[in-house]
C-alpha distance (Angstrom), angle and dihedral (degrees) to the residues before:
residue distance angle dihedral
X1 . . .
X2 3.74 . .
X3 3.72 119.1 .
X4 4.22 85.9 -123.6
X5 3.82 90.2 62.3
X6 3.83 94.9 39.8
X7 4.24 81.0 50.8
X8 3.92 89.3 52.2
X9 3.87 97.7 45.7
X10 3.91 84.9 47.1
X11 3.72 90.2 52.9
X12 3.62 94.4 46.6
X13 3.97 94.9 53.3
X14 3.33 89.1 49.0
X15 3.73 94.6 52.8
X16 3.64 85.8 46.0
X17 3.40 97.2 48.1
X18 3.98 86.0 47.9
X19 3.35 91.1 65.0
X20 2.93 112.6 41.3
X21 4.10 95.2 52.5
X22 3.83 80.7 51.4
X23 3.34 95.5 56.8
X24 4.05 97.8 44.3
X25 3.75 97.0 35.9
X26 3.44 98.3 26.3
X27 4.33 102.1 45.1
X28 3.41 97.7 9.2
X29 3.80 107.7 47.3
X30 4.12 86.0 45.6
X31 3.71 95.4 51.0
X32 4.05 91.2 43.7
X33 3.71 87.7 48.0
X34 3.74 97.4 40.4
X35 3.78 96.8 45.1
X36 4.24 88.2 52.2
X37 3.71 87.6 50.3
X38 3.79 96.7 51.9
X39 3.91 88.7 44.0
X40 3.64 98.3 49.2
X41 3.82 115.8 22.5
X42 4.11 93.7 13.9
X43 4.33 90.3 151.5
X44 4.34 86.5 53.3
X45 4.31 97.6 30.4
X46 4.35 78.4 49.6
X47 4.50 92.1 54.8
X48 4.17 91.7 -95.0
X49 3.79 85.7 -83.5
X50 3.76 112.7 -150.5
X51 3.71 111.7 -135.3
X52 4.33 122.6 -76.5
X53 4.49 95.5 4.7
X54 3.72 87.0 -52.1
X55 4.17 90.5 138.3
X56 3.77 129.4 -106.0
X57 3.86 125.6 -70.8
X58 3.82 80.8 -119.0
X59 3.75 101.8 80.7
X60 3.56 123.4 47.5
X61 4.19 115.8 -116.6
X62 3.43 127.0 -151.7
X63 3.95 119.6 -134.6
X64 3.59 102.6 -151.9
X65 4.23 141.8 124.7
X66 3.47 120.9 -106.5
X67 3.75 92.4 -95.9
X68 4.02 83.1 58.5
X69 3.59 91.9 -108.9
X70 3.81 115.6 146.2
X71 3.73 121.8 -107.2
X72 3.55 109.8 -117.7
X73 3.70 92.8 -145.1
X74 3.22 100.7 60.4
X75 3.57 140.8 70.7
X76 4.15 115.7 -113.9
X77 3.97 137.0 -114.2
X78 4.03 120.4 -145.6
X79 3.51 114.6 -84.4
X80 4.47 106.4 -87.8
X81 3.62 130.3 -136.6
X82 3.56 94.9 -160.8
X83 3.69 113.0 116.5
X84 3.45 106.4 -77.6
X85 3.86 96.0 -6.0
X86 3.72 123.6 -57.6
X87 4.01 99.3 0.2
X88 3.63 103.9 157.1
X89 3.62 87.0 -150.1
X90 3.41 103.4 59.1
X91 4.04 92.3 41.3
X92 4.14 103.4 163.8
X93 3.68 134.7 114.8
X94 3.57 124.7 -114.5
X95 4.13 94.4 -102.2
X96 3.31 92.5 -149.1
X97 3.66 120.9 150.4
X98 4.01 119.7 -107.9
X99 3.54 88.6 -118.9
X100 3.80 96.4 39.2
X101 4.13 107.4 131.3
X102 3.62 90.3 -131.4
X103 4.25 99.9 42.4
X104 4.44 83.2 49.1
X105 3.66 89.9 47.1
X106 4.05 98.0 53.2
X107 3.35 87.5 43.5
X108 3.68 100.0 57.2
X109 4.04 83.1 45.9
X110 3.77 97.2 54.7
X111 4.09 89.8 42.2
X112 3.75 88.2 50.7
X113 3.95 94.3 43.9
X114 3.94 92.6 48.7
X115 4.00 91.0 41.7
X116 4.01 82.1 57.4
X117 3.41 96.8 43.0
X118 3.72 101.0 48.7
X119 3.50 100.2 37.1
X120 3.90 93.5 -106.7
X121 3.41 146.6 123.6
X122 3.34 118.9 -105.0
X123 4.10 93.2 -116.1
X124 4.11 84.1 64.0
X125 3.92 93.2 63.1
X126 3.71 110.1 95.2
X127 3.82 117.7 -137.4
X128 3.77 98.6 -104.9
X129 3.85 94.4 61.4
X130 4.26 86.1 66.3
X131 3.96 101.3 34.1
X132 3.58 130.8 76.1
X133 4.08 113.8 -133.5
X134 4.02 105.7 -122.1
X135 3.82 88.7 -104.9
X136 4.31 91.2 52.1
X137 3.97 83.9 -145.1
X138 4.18 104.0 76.4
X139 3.98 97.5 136.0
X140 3.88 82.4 -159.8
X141 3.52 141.0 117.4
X142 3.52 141.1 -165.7
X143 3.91 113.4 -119.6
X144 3.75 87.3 -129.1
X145 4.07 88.1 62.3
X146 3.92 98.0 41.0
X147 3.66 85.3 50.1
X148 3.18 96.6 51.7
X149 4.04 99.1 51.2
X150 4.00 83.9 55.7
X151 3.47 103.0 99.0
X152 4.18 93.7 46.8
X153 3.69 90.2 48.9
X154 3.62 90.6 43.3
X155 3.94 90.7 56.4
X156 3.10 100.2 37.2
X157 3.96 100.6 58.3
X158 4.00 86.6 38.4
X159 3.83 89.4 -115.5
X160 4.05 135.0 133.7
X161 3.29 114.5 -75.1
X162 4.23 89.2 -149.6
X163 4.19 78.5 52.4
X164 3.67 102.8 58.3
X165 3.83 95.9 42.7
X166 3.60 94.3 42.0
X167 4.24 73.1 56.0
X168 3.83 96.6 47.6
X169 4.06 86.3 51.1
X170 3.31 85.8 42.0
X171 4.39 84.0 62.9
X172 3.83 98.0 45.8
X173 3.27 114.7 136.1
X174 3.74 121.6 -159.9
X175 3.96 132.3 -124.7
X176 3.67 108.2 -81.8
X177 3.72 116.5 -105.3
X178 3.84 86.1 16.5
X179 3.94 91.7 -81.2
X180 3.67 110.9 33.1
X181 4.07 114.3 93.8
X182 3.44 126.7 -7.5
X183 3.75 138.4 -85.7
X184 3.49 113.7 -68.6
X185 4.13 147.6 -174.4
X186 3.76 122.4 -128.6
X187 3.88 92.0 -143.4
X188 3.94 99.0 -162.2
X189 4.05 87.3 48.0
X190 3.64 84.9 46.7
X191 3.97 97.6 54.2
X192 3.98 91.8 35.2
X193 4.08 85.1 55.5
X194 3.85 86.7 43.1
X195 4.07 87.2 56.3
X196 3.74 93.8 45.8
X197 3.69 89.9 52.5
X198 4.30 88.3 54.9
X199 3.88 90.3 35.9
């Protein structure tokens, strides 16, 4: 048999075998996969959508003006890294150093601008109201910091105090596993309850 022949026939399995790999790992697999997804976890295989285009419990949101000013009524996220603030495309902390010049300045701006805002002092404001999470969209909370916001939000929408923390408890989400973590707040679920509640 000449080697060109031998050369052809090798080309042709491998073409063959191309395809068909393509077809069963490459169709197949992603329709098996796909199809379990959508029949077992079909709110997480979907992006955890949050109601009517509202985003996914996923990503983080931020619930500002467009000056960047916080709303008053509403309950807020951890400061993001993420390009302009929360752009799931540009998902990165700020990797700056803890003793960086610029990382200890922000921080002591954000402490001093919650402090203000909530009627504080600046000892009361936990450390994940002023730091960015390394992926700058964590839609989390501590307890500490949703706690903390209740008595703003509270005034602000004319409601109970006792009402919108027995809401924020209401929210609490517990360490993952049972021990891994801490308890946490889903902001955007938090402030889409909040609205339901005034609705």
């Amino acid at each position: 048999m000449s080697s060109s022949r031998t050369a052809v026939r090798t080309a042709g399995v491998a073409i063959r075998a191309m395809l068909v790999f393509t077809l069963v790992l490459g169709v197949g697999y992603t329709l098996v996969v796909t199809g379990i997804g959508q029949l077992l976890l079909p709110f997480q295989a979907n992006g955890s959508p949050l109601g009517d285009d509202k985003g996914s419990a996923l990503i983080g949101q931020s619930f500002t003006d467009a000056d960047g000013e916080a709303l008053p009524e509403y309950f807020q996220s951890r400061p993001s890294a993420a390009g302009e603030g929360y752009d799931g495309a540009a998902s990165s902390g700020s990797n700056l150093g803890p003793e960086n010049p610029d990382l200890v300045a922000s921080i002591g701006e954000r402490r001093a601008a919650i402090a203000e805002r909530e009627g504080v002092s600046t000892d009361a404001v936990p450390a994940d109201a002023v730091t960015a999470s390394a992926s700058g969209l964590d839609p989390h909370v501590s307890v500490a910091y949703a706690l903390l916001q209740v008595p703003r939000v509270a005034a602000e929408r004319d409601l109970p105090e006792q009402q919108v923390r027995d809401l924020v408890e209401s929210r609490i989400q517990g360490r993952d596993l049972g021990f891994l973590g801490t308890e946490r707040i889903n902001v955007a679920e938090l402030n889409l309850a909040l609205d339901e509640q005034e609705g």
